[in-house]
C-alpha positions as CSV (number, residue, x, y, z in Angstrom):
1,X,-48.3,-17.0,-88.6
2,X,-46.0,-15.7,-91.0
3,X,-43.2,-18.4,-92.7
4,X,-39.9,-18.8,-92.0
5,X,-37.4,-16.3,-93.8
6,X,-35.9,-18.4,-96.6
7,X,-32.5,-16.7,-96.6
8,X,-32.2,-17.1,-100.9
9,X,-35.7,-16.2,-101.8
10,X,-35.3,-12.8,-101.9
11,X,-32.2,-12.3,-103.3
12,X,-33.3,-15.1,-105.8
13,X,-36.6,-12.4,-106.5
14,X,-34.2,-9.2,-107.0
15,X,-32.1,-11.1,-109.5
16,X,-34.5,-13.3,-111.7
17,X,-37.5,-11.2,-111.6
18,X,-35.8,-7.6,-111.8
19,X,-37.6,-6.6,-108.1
20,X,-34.3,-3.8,-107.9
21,X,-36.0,-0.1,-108.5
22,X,-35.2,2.4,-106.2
23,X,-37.0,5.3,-105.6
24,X,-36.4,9.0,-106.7
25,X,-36.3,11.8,-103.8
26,X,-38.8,13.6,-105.5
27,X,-41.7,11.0,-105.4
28,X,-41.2,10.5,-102.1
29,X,-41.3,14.2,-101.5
30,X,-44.5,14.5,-103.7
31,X,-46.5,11.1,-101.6
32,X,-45.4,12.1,-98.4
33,X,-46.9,15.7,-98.0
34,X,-50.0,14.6,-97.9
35,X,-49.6,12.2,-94.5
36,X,-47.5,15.2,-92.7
37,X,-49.9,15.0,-89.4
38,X,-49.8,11.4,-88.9
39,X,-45.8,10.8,-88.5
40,X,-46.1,13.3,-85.6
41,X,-44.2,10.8,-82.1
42,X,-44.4,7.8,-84.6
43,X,-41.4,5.3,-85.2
44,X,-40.9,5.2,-88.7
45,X,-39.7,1.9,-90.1
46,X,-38.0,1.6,-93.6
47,X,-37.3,-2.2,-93.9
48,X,-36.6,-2.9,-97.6
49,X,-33.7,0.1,-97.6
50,X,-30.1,0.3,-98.1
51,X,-30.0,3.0,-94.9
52,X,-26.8,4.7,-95.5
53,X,-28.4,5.8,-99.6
54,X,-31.8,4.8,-99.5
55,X,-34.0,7.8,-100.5
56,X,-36.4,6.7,-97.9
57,X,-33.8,6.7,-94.7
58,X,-32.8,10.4,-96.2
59,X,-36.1,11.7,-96.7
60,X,-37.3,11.0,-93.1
61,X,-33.5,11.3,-91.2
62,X,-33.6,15.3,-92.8
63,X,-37.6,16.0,-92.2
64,X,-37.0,14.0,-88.5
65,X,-37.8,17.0,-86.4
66,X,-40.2,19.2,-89.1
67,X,-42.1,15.4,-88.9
68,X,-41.8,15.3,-85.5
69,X,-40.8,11.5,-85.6
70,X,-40.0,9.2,-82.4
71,X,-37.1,7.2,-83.8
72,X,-36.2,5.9,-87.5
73,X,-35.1,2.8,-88.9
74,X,-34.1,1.4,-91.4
75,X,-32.5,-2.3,-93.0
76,X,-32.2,-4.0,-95.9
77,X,-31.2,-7.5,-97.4
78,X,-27.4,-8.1,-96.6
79,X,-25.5,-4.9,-97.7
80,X,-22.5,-3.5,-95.5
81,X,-21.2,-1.3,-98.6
82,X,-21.5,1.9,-99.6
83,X,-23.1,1.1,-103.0
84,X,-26.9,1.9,-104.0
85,X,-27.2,-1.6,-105.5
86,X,-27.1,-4.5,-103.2
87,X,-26.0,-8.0,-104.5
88,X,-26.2,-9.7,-101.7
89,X,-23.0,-10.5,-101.3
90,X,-21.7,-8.7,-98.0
91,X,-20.9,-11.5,-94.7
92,X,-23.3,-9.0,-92.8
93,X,-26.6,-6.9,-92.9
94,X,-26.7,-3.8,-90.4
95,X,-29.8,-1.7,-89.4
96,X,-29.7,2.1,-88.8
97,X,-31.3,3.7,-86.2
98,X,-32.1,7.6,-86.0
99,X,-33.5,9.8,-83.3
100,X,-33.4,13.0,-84.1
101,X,-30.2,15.6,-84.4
102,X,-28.1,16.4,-81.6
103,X,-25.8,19.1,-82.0
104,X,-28.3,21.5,-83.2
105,X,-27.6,21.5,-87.2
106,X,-30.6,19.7,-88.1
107,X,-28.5,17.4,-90.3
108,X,-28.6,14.3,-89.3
109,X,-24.6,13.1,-89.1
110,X,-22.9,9.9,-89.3
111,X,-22.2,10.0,-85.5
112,X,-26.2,10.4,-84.5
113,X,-26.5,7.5,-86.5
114,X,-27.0,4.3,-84.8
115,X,-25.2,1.6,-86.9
116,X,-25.4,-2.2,-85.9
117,X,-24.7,-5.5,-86.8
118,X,-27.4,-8.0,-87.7
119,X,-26.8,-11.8,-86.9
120,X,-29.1,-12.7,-90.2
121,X,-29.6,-11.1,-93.5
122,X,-31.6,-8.4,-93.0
123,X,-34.8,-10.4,-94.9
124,X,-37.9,-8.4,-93.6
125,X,-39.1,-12.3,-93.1
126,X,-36.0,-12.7,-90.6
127,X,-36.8,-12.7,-86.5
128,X,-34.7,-10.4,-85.5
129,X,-36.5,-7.9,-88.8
130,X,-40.0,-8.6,-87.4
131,X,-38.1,-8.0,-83.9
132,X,-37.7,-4.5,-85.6
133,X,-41.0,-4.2,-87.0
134,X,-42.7,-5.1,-83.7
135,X,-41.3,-1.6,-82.3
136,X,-42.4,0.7,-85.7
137,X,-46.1,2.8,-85.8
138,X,-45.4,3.0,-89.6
139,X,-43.6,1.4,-92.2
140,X,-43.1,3.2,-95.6
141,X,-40.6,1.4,-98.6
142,X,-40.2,-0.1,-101.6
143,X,-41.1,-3.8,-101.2
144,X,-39.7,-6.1,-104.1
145,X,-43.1,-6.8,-106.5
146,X,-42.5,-10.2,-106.8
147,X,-42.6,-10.6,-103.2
148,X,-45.7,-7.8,-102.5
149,X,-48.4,-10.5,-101.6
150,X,-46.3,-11.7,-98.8
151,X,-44.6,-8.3,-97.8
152,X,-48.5,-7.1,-97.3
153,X,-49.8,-10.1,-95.5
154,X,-47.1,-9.4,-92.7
155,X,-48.1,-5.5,-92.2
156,X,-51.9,-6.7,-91.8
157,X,-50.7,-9.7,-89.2
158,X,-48.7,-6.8,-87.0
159,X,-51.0,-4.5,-87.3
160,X,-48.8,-1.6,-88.9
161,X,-49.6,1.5,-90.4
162,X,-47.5,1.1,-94.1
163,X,-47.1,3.6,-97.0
164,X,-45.6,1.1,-99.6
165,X,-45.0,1.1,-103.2
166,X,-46.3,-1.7,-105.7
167,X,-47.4,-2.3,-109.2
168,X,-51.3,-1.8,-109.8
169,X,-51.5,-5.6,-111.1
170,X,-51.5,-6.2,-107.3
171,X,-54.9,-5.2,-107.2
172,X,-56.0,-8.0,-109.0
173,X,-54.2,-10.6,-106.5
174,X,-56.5,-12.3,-104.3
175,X,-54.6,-12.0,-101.5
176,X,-54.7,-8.1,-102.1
177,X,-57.8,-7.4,-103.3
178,X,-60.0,-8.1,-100.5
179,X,-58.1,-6.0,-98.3
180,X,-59.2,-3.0,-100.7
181,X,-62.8,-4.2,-101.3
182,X,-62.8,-4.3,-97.4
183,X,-61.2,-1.0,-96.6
184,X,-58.4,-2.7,-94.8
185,X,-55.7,-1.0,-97.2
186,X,-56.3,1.7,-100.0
187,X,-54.4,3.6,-102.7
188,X,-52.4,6.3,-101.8
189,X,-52.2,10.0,-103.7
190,X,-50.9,8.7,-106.7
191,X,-50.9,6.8,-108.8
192,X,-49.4,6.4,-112.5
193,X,-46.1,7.0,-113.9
194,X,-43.0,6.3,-111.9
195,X,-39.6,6.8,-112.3
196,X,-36.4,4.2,-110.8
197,X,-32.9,4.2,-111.1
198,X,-32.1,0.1,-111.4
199,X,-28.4,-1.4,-111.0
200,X,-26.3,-1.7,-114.3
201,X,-26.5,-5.4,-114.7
202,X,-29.8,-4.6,-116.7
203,X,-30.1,-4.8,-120.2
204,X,-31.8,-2.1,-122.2
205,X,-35.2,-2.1,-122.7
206,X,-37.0,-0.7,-126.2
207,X,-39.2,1.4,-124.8
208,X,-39.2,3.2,-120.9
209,X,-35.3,2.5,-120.8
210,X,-32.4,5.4,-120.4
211,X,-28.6,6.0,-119.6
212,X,-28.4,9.7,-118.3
213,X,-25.5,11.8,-119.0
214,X,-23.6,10.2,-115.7
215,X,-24.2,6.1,-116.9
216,X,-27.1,5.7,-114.4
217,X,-29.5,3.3,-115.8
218,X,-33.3,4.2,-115.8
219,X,-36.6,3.0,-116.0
220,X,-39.9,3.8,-116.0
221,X,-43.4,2.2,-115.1
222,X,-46.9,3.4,-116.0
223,X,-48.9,1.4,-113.5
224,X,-47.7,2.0,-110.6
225,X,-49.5,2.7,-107.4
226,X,-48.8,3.8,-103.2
227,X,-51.0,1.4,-101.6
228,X,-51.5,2.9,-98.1
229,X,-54.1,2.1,-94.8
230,X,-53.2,5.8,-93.8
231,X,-56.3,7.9,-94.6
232,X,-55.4,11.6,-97.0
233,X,-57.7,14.0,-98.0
234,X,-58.1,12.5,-101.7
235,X,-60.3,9.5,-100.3
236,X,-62.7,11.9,-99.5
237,X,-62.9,13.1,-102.3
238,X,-66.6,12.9,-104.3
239,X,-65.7,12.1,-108.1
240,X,-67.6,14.4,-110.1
241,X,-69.8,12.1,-112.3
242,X,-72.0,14.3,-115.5
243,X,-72.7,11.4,-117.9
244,X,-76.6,9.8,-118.2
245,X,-76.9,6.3,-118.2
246,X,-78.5,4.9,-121.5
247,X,-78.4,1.4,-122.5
248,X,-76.6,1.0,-125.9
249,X,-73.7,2.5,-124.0
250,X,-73.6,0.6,-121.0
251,X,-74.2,-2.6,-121.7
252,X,-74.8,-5.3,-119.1
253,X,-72.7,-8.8,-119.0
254,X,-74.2,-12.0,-120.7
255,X,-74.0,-13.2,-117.1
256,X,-73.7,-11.1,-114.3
257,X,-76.6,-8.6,-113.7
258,X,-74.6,-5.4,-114.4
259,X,-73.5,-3.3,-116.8
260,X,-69.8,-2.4,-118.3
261,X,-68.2,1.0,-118.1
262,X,-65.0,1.4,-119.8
263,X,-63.8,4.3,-118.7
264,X,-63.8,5.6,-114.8
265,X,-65.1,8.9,-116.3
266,X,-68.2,7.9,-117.9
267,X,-69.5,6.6,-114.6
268,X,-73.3,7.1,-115.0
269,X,-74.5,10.0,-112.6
270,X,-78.3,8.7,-112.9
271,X,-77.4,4.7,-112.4
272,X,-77.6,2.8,-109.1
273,X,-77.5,-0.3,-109.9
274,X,-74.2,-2.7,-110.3
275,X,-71.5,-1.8,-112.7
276,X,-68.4,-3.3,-113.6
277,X,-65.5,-0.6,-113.7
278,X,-62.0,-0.5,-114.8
279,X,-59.7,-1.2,-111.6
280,X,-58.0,2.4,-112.6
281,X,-61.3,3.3,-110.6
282,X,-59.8,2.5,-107.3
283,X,-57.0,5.9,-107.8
284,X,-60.7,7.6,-107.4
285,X,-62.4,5.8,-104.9
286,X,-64.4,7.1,-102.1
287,X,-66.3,5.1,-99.6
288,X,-68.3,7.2,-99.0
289,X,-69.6,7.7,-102.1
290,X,-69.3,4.3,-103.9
291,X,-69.1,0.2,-102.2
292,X,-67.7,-2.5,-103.3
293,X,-69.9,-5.5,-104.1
294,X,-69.9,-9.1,-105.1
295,X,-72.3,-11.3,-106.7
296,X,-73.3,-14.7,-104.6
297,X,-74.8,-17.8,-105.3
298,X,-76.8,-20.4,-103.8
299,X,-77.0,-24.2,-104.8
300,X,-80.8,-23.7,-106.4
301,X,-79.3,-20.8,-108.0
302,X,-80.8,-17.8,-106.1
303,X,-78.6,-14.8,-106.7
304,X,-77.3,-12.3,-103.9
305,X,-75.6,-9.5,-103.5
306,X,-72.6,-9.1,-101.2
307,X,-71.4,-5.6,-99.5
308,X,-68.0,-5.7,-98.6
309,X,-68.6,-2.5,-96.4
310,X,-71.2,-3.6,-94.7
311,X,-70.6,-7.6,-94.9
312,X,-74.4,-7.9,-95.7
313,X,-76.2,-9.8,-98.0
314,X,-79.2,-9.2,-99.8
315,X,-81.4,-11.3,-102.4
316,X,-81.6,-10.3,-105.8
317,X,-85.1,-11.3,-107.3
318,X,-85.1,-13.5,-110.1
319,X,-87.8,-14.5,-112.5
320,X,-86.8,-18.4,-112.7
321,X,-86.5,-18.5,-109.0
322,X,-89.4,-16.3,-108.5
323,X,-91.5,-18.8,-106.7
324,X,-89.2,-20.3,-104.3
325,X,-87.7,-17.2,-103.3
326,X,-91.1,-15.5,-102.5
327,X,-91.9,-18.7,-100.5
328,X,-88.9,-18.4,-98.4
329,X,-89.7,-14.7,-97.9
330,X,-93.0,-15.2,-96.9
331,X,-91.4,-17.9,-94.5
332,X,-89.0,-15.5,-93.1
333,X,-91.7,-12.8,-92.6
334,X,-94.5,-15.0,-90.6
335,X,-91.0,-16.1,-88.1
336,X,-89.9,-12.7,-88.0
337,X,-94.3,-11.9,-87.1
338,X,-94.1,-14.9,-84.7
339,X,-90.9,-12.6,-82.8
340,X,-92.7,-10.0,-82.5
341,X,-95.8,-11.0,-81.3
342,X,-93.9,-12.9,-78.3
343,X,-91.6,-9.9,-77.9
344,X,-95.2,-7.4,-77.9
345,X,-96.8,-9.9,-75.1
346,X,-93.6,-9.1,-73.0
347,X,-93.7,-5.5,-74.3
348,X,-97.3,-5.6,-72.9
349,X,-96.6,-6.6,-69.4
350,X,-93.8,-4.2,-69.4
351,X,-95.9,-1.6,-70.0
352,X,-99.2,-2.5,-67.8
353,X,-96.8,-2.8,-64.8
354,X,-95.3,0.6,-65.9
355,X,-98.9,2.5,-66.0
356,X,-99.6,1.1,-62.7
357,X,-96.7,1.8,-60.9
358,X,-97.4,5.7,-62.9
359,X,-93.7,5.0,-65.0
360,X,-94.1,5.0,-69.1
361,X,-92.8,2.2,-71.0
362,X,-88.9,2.2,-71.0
363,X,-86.4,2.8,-73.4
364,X,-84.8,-0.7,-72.2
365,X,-87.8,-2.5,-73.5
366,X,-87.7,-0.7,-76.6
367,X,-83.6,-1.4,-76.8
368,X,-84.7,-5.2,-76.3
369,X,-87.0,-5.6,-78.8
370,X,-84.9,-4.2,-81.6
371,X,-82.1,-6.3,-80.2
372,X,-83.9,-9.4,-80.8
373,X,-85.1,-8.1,-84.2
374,X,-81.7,-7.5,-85.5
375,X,-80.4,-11.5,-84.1
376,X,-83.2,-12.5,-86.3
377,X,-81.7,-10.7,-89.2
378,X,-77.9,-11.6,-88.1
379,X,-78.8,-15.2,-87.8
380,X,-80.4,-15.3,-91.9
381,X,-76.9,-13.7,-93.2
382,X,-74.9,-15.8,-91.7
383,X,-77.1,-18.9,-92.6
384,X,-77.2,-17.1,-96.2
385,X,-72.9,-16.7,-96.3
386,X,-72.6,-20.3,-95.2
387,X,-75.1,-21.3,-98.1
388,X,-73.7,-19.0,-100.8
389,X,-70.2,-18.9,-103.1
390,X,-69.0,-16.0,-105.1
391,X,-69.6,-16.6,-108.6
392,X,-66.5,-14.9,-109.3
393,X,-62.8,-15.8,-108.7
394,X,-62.5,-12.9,-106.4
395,X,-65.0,-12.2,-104.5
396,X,-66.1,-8.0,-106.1
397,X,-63.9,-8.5,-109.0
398,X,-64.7,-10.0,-112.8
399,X,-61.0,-11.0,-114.6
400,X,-60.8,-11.0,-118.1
401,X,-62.0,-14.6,-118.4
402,X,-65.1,-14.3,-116.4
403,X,-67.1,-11.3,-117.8
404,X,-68.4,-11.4,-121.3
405,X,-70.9,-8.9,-122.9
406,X,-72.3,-10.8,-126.6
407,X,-70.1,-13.1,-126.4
408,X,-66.8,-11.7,-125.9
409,X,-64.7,-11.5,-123.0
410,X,-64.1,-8.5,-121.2
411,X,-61.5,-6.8,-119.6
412,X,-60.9,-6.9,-115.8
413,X,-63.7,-5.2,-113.9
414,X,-64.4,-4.2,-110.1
415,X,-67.6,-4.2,-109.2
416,X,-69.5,-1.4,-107.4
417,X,-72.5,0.4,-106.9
418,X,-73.2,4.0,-105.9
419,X,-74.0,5.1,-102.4
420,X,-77.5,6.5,-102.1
């Protein structure tokens, strides 16, 4: 279950950890096109959003009918005034709500727009927000970074369908990552540089800082990144790979058994083992064409390999373990013979009573016998999961302090291996 709403923690986040950037029309414009034909009879909830200038509420409120949307809505932490920067300081939060225009101008006006009172302050944590939530198909803001891990957590516990905005160093949370490794949650279309307009309480900045010719405050962020469980056309994508794998390029870590790529483009075409890329990699990632993996451990030091896609685990052979491992293979092959001959006896009397009643052997019988076959397998991996630990601290991800290649540490890594 999701916490209690404490009523200063987010207000506490905008002002000591600078969480205020708000969004330009124009990268919303240039995200949501590619999602048109999923908003189609959807309710469309924007829950970190001044409503009456949020970029958000005026993006969806003028496309409401082109979308084809249900209902919009749209709240944000206590803010009654007309004034793009919140401080918190208003007796009362309100919540909009939208359902399309009415008098046939397609604009949406102040008098189609639903405005009431909330009895808290509009925290997306609050009851009467997740109240809200409860009655949205899809929620698409810009959550305050500092509070991302949390924001997330509560999309996945409803269920939603979310087009967010965050910083890419939330991949490398372990509350986040999983979810990608897992295909729970994805990057969206892009992913990069970003524009936001902040409030004027903060100070200048050497470098991505501006004042624009009306006193508006910028700032801008390389590394940032729409994460999204919404499926678009670029994660289909098949990234073009051209470059041969040779070994003074690609070297492998002092200890993990895979090899370092520094850049996403010099993915080996020829390699299919694992390989550690940079987590820029995800902006390119196709299931299809790529998995995520993790290396696992046993307590006599056996080494596995861990699909997040698939959830299975395989052994990986090693020459110090050699013996023990090819003992417990051999063990697991005469159980595994020991099934099948007691699933072949009842195979046998299957069939016998089939030729004399003049019927072939059924395709239940065969249906059975690969059933019980694949409990045999099931009940290894899960004996092997409960057995096993990642060997990183996130499970399909080396940080900087864990990977080293001679000696020196590396630089965060995912780990994957190509699709064959």
């Amino acid at each position: 279950m999701m916490k209690k709403s404490n009523n200063s923690s987010l207000h506490q986040a905008k002002n000591a950890k600078k969480d205020e950037f708000y969004t330009q029309l124009s990268d919303i414009e240039n995200e949501l096109k590619h999602y048109k034909q999923h908003f189609k009879d959807k309710v469309v909830y924007c829950n970190c959003d001044d409503p009456r200038v949020s970029n958000f509420f005026h993006y969806f409120s003028y496309n409401f009918e082109r979308l084809g949307l249900k209902k919009l809505i749209a709240t944000c932490y206590k803010n009654q005034e007309r004034d793009l920067f919140s401080t918190g300081s208003s007796e009362q939060a309100i919540y909009l709500e939208y359902e399309g225009d009415k008098n046939g101008n397609n604009v949406p006006d102040p008098e189609e727009i639903g405005i009431k009172t909330l009895k808290g302050d509009g925290d997306f944590r609050s009851k009467e927000s997740i109240e809200l939530l409860k009655q949205a198909d899809i929620v698409v803001t810009n959550p305050p970074f500092s509070l991302f891990r949390e924001y997330v957590a509560q999309l996945i516990e409803y269920d939603k369908k979310f087009l967010i905005i965050g910083s890419q160093n939330a991949i490398t949370y372990k509350e986040i990552f999983p979810l990608i490794a897992q295909n729970t949650m994805w990057l969206g279309y892009k992913s990069g540089d970003m524009a936001f307009k902040v409030p004027k309480h903060y100070e200048p900045r050497e470098t991505r800082f501006w004042i624009d010719e009306e006193g508006q405050k910028w700032r801008s962020m390389g590394n940032i990144a729409w994460f999204t469980n919404i499926d678009h056309s670029k994660r289909h994508e098949e990234l073009i790979l051209y470059k041969p794998y040779n070994e003074k390029e690609y070297p492998k870590y002092d200890n993990y058994d895979a090899i370092n790529v520094n850049k996403v483009a010099e993915i080996p075409c020829d390699y299919y083992g694992v390989m550690g890329v940079p987590i820029t990699f995800l902006d390119k990632y196709n299931p299809k064409q790529f998995e995520i993996v993790a290396f696992r451990e046993d307590e006599e030091g056996n080494k596995y390999l861990f699909s997040h896609s698939t959830g299975l685990i395989e052994l990986i052979e090693n020459e110090k373990v050699g013996t023990i491992v090819a003992e417990r293979e051999r063990e697991r092959e005469r159980e595994r013979e020991r099934e099948r001959e007691s699933t072949t006896t009842l195979s046998d009397r299957y069939s016998m009573a089939r030729i004399f009643t003049g019927e072939y052997l059924s395709d239940d019988v065969h249906r059975r016998i690969d059933e019980q076959s694949k409990r045999h397998d099931d009940k290894w991996q899960k004996q092997i999961r409960k057995n096993t630990h990642s060997t990183t601290s996130i499970e399909g991800m080396i940080k900087n302090a864990e990977g080293k290649i001679k000696g020196k540490i590396t630089y965060a890594r995912v780990l994957i291996r190509r699709k064959r």
